[in-house]
C-alpha positions as CSV (number, residue, x, y, z in Angstrom):
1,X,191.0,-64.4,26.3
2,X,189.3,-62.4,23.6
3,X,189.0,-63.6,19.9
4,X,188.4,-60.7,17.6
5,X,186.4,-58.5,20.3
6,X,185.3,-56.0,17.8
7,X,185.9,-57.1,14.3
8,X,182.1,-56.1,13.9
9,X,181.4,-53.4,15.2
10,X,181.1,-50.0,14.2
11,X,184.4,-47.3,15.9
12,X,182.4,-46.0,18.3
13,X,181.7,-49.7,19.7
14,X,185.3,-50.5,19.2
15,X,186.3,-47.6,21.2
16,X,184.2,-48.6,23.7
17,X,185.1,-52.2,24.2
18,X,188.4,-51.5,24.4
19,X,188.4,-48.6,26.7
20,X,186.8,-51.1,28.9
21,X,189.4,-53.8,28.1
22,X,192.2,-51.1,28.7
23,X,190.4,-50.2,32.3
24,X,190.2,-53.7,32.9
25,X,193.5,-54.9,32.7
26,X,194.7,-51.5,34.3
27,X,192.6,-52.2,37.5
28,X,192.9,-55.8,38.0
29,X,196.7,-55.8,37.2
30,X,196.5,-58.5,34.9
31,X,197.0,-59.8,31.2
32,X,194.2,-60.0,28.7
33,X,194.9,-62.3,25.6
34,X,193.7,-60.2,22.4
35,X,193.6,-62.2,18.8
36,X,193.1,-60.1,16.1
37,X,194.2,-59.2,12.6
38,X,194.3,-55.5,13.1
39,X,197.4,-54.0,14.1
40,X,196.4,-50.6,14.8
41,X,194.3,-52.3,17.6
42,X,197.1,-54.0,18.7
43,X,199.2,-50.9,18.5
44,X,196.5,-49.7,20.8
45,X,195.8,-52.2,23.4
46,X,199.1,-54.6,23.8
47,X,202.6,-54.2,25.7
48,X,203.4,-57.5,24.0
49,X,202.6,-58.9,20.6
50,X,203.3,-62.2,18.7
51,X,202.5,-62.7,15.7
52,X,201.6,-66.0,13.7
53,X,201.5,-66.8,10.2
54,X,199.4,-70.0,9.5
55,X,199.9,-71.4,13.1
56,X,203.9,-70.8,12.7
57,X,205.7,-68.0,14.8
58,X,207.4,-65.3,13.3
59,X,208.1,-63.2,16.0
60,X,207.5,-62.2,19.3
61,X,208.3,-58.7,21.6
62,X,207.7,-55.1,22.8
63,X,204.7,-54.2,20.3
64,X,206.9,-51.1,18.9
65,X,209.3,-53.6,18.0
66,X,207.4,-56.6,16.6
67,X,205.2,-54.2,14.6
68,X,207.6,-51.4,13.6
């Protein structure tokens, strides 16, 4: 589980961290949990999204359909 991996780091760090992340869960065939509040990097990184508003669900999917 990762909470906000690279919220501070500069794009060349965040590019980085989640190639790794990406080569990770690739290789060992298994999920990662990713919080964050940017969905360009969840565009990036996830197969499957939900999304929260204060604690509450409001939906959950395929990424291109929870954030189209």
């Amino acid at each position: 589980m990762l909470d906000e991996p690279t919220s501070a780091l500069d794009e060349a760090a965040r590019d980085s961290i989640e190639q790794t992340v990406a080569d990770l869960r690739e290789r060992l065939g298994t999920s990662i949990v990713i919080v964050t509040h940017d969905p360009a990097q969840a565009r990036r990184l996830a197969h499957w999204v939900i999304r929260l508003d204060q604690g509450r669900l409001l939906k959950q999917g395929p990424v291109e359909e929870v954030l189209a």
